[in-house]
N, C-alpha and C positions, 0 to 999 in steps of 0.2 A: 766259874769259868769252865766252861765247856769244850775239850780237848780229847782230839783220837790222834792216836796212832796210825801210821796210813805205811805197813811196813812191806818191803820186798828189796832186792837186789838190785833194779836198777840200772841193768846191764845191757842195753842205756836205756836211760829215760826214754818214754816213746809219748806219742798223741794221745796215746790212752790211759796215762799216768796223768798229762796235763790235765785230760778232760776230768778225770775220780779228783783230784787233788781243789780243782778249780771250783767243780761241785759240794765238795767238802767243806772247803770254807765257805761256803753259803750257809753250810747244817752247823760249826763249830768255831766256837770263839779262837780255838788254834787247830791248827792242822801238822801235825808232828811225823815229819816224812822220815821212815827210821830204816838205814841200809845195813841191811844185815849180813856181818861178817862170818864168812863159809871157810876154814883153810881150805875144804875139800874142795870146793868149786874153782874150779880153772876161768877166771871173768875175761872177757874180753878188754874190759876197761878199767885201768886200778880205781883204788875206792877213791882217790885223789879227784881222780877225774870225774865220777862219779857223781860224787858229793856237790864239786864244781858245774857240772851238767844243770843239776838241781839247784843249786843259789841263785846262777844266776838266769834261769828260768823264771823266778819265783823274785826276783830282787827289790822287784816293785809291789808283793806283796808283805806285808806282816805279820798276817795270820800265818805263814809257814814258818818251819822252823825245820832246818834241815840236822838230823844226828846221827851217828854211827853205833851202832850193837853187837853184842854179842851173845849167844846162849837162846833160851826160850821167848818168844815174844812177849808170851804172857808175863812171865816173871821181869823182864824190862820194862813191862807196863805198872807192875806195883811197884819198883824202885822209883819210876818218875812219877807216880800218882797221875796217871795216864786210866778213865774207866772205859773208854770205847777202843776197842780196831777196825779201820775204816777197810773195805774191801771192794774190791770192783770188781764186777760178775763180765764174759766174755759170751757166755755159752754155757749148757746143761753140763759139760763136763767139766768144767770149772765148780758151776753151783754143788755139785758134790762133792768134788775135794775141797771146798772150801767149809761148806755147811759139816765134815767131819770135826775139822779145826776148831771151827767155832763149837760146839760141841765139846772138843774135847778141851776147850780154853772157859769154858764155862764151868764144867767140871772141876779142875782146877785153880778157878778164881771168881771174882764176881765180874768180871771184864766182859761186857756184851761186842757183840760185833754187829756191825752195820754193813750191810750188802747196799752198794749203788751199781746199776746196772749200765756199761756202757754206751756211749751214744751210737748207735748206728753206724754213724763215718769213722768211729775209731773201734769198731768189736773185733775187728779180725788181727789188730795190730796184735803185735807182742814181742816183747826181747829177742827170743829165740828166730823169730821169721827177720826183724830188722841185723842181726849179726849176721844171720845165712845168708841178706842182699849184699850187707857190707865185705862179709867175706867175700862176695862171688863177685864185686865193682859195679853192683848195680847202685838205682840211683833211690838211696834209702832216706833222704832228706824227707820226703815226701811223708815217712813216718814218724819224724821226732820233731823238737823243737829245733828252731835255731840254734840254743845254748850245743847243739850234740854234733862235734865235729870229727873225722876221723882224722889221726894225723897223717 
């Protein structure tokens, strides 16, 4: 069975999480969406929510499996016997911080990572631009799924 990792924060789920996750399960017998806990990170949405964002996004799928971490990804990849991390490219500055990672998670394990490049309609989305809309009252729907409500 065939299983990636597919990790980040989450904060909140956006169009462009759906679209890597959705694509994912086409490449991987599971798809293991893993939110990773920061004390240091001040989140906009508790991991509760979070977590709940993603379930029920994904409720009618199987191949996903929604869990929570802590510490290095790599090293939560060898506890679950997890050999791939799934990643989703935005843009050239992305591909660099990313391609270090992977690198340095190669280094460190035999764990490969898989770059999927996002579609078009969802490259520009990201956590950071959907919390700045949410903060400012505009209309961020437009970026996330249904499951992503503010209260």
């Amino acid at each position: 069975m065939k299983k990636a990792l597919f990790p980040g924060s989450f904060d909140p789920l956006t169009l462009g999480h759906v679209d890597i996750i959705k694509r994912g399960v086409a490449l991987f017998d599971e798809v293991i969406v893993a939110i990773g806990i920061n004390s240091e990170k001040n989140y906009m949405f508790s991991l509760e929510e979070r977590k709940h964002f993603i379930e029920d996004t994904f409720k009618d799928e199987p191949k996903v499996k929604v869990v929570t971490y802590e510490g290095l990804t790599v090293q939560f990849c060898k506890e679950i016997k997890v050999p791939f991390i799934l990643r989703g490219l935005r843009n050239p500055a992305d591909f660099e911080f990313e391609k270090a990672i992977a690198h340095t998670n190669r280094q460190l394990s035999k764990i490969e990572t898989v770059f999927l490049l996002t579609s078009a309609r969802t490259s520009f989305i990201s956590s950071s631009i959907v919390r700045d809309v949410i903060r400012n009252h505009g209309d961020y729907t437009v970026l996330v799924p249904d499951s992503v409500r503010v209260k």
